[in-house]
N, C-alpha and C positions, 0 to 999 in steps of 0.2 A: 711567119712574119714577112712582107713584102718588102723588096729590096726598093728602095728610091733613086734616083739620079741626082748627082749634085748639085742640079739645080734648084730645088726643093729646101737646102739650107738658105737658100736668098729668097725662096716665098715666103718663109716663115722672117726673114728680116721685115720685109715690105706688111704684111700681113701686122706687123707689129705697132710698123706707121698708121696702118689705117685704124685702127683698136686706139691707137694714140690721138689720132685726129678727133675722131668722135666727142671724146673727154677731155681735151688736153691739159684745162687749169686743174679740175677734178684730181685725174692723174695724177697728175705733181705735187698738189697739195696734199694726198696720200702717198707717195715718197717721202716730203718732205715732214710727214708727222712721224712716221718713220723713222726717220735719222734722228730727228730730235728725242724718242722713245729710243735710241741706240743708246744715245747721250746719257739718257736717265739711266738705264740698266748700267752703264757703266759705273756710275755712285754708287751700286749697293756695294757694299762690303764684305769682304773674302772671295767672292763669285761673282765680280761684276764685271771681271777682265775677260770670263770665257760666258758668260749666261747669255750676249748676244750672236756668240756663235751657235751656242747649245738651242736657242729660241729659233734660228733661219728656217728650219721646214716647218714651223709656225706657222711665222710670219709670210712665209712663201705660200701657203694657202692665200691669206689676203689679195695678193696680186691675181693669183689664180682667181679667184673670185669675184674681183674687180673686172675684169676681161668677162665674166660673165656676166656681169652685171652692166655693160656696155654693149655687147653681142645683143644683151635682148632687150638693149633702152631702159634701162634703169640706171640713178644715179647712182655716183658712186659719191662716200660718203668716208672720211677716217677712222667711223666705227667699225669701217671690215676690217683693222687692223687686228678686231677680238677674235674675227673668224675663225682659226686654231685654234684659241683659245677655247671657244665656246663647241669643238666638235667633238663628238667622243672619243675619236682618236686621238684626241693629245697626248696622254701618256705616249703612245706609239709613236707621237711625230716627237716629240722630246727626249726620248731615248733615240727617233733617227739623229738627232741632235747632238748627243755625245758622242755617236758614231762620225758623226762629220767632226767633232774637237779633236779623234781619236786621231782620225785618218790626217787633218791637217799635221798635227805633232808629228805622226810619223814622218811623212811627208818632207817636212821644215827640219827633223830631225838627219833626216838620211844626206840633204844637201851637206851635213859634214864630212860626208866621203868622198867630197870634190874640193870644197873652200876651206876643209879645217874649222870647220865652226861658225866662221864669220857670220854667214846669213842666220844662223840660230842664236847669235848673240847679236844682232840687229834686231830681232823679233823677241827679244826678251827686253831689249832696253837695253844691254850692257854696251852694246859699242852706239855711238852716233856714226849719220850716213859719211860725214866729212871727216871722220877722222882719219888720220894714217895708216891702220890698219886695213880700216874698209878699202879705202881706196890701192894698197897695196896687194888685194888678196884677188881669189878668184871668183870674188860675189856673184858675179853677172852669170857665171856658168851654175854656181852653187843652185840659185833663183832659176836655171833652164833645170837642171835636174831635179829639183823640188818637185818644180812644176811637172816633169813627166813621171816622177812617181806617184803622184794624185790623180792623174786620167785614170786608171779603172774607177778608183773611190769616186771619181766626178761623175763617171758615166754610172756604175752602181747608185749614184745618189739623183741622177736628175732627174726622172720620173718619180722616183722614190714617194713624195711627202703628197700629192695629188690620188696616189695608187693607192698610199693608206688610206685618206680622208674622203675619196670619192668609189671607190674602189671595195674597201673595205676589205684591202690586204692584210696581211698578216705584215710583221718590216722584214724576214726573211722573204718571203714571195717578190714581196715590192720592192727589195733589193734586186733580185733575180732579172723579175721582167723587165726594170729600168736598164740593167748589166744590157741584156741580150738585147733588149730595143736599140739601143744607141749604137752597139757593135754592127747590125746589121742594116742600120743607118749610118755607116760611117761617112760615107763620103761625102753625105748631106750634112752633116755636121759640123765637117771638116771644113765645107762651104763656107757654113754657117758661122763656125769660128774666125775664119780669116777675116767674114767679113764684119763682123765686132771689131775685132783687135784694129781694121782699119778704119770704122766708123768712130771705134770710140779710145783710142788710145791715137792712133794715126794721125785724124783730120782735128781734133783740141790740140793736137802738141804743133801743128802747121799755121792753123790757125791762131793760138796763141803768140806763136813766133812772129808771125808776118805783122800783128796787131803791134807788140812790142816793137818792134823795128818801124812800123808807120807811124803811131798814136800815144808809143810809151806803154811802162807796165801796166798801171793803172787801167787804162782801159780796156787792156787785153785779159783783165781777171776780172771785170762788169761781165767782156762777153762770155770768157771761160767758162766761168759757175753756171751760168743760168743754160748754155747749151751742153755744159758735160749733165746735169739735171736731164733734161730734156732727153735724151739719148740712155742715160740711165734706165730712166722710165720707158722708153719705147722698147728697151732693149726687155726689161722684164717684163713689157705685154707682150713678146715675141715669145716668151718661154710656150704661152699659153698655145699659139697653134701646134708648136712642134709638139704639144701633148695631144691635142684633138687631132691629130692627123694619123697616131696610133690605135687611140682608147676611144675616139667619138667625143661628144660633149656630154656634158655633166647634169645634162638634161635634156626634156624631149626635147625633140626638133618642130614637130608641132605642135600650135598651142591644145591645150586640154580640148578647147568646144570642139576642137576638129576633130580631133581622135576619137570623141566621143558618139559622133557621127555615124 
């Protein structure tokens, strides 16, 4: 597996814009059927609190297949939300799906050996964010060590649901190859990372403020939504190069009459 430079985590940001420009309303309108399909899953009863976690390397096909579907001038459409649904790997991508509920609990579970529980009784419901407790405790660090016990599961997982469905992995192999891919991409990743966290947590939280203080709340949550959207979705057509930059694409490169040739 070829080592990359860390500048390659910023191709695949930019790479994301352009796959976004192409479709933009499309795009977003398959995001936003999305969310609302989160909405619905959440009504069902007894498993409706974890089923749209258990559903993400689903539903993460759809994206993946919306980026191909733009790659080669085809619209895109909120029927590919079925795309998992309809592949025969589903079982496979559904079971990587409890693996991902598995590893979050862990994860969320373990921050009680820094905050005493707080952040695991935030995510259950039992405390609110304002209350005394919360703000008395060590959440903030809780939430940083959460978070670094999930990087191998995140890096084990991000290839993952593409390797089974296009791949036709096995979820041990596709666990594997995702693991070792992203380790010997690290620095690209790393890039890659920072430069989310400052696109899409960084530049909404700056710009909301500034809006607030010039225009009032109100206006700064017209612009909020519609660009934290917008940056959502670019950011998940971004997943798709840093997978074709390992594995190729998920289809020829040229068209049939040519090959044929």
């Amino acid at each position: 597996m070829n080592k990359l430079p860390a500048s390659a985590g910023w191709v695949w940001v930019k790479q994301g814009f352009v796959l976004f420009r192409k479709q933009p309303a499309e795009l977003s309108t398959l995001f936003i059927s999305y969310m609302f399909l989160m909405l619905a899953l959440n009504l069902v009863p007894l498993i409706g609190a974890v089923l749209p976690l258990i559903l993400v390397p689903v539903f993460a096909m759809a994206f993946m297949q919306a980026c191909v579907h733009v790659e080669q001038g085809r619209r895109v459409y909120p029927n590919l939300l079925l795309t998992g649904f309809r592949s025969p790997a589903f079982r496979t991508l559904a079971l990587l799906g409890v693996l991902y509920l598995l590893a979050a609990v862990l994860a969320v579970g373990a921050s009680s050996l820094v905050d005493g529980g707080v952040f695991w009784k935030v995510m259950n419901g039992k405390l609110m964010l304002d209350s005394p407790e919360v703000r008395d405790s060590a959440l903030p660090l809780g939430m940083l060590f959460s978070a670094m016990v999930y990087i191998p599961a995140a890096m084990a997982f991000w290839y993952a649901a593409p390797l089974i469905a296009w791949k036709d992995m096995t979820l041990t192999k596709a666990v594997f190859y995702s693991f070792f891919t992203v380790k010997n991409a690290g620095k690209a990743f790393l890039l890659y990372g920072l430069a989310w966290f400052a696109l899409g947590i960084l530049l909404p939280t700056i710009a909301s403020t500034f809006l607030a203080l010039v225009a009032g709340k109100t206006l700064a949550v017209f612009v909020l939504m519609p660009l934290s959207i917008v940056l959502t979705v670019v950011m998940y057509c971004s997943f798709y190069p840093t997978y074709t930059e390992f594995f190729g694409r998920p289809y020829p490169t040229q068209p049939v009459a040519e090959t044929e040739q």
